[in-house]
Phi, psi and omega in degrees: 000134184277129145324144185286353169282310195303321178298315180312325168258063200340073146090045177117319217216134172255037182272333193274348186279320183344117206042031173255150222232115186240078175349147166258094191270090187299298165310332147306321171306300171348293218276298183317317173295335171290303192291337187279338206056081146288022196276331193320170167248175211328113159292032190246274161255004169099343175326170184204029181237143146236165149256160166261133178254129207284085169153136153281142184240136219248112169253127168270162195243109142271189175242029141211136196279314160315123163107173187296202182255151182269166187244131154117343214282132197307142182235188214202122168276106197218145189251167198256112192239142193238146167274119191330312144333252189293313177087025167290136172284131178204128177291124127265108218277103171303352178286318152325269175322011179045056196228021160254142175289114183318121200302322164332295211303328199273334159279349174258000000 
């Protein structure tokens, strides 16, 4: 069983998805954050309206806060939700949500 960094990183490491191209399904995000009960309102203004934002965005994980960005460094696939209201930012990790493609698929 993968520990939850590892799920987030298929088992460490994202090299292998490099350059594989994955259409962004909003509606699906939805649906999945919904099933999570993700639901809450803005921690921000308290709003209860969002968006899923069309496109995914990548938080690299370094191992020190000091010094530049690392080339190579694991990254974390996360889809992006804003609030209608306000526009506060909140993150999700697609490996959890099960919204990453699976390594078969992508190698076969």
């Amino acid at each position: 069983m993968m520990n939850a960094l590892s799920q987030l990183l298929y088992g460490g490491s994202c090299y292998w998805i490099k350059g594989f191209v994955m259409p962004i399904d909003r509606d699906e995000i939805a649906r999945v954050l919904k099933e999570r009960r993700a639901i809450k309102p803005c921690h921000r203004c308290g709003e209860m309206q969002f968006t899923v934002l069309d496109g995914y965005s990548k938080m690299t994980l370094e191992k020190e806060i000091q010094g530049g960005l690392v080339i190579g460094a694991p990254i974390v696939p996360v889809a992006t939700i804003a609030c209608d209201n306000c526009g506060a930012i909140t993150s999700h990790a697609l490996g959890p949500l099960g919204l990453l493609p699976k390594k078969e698929e992508e190698e076969g």
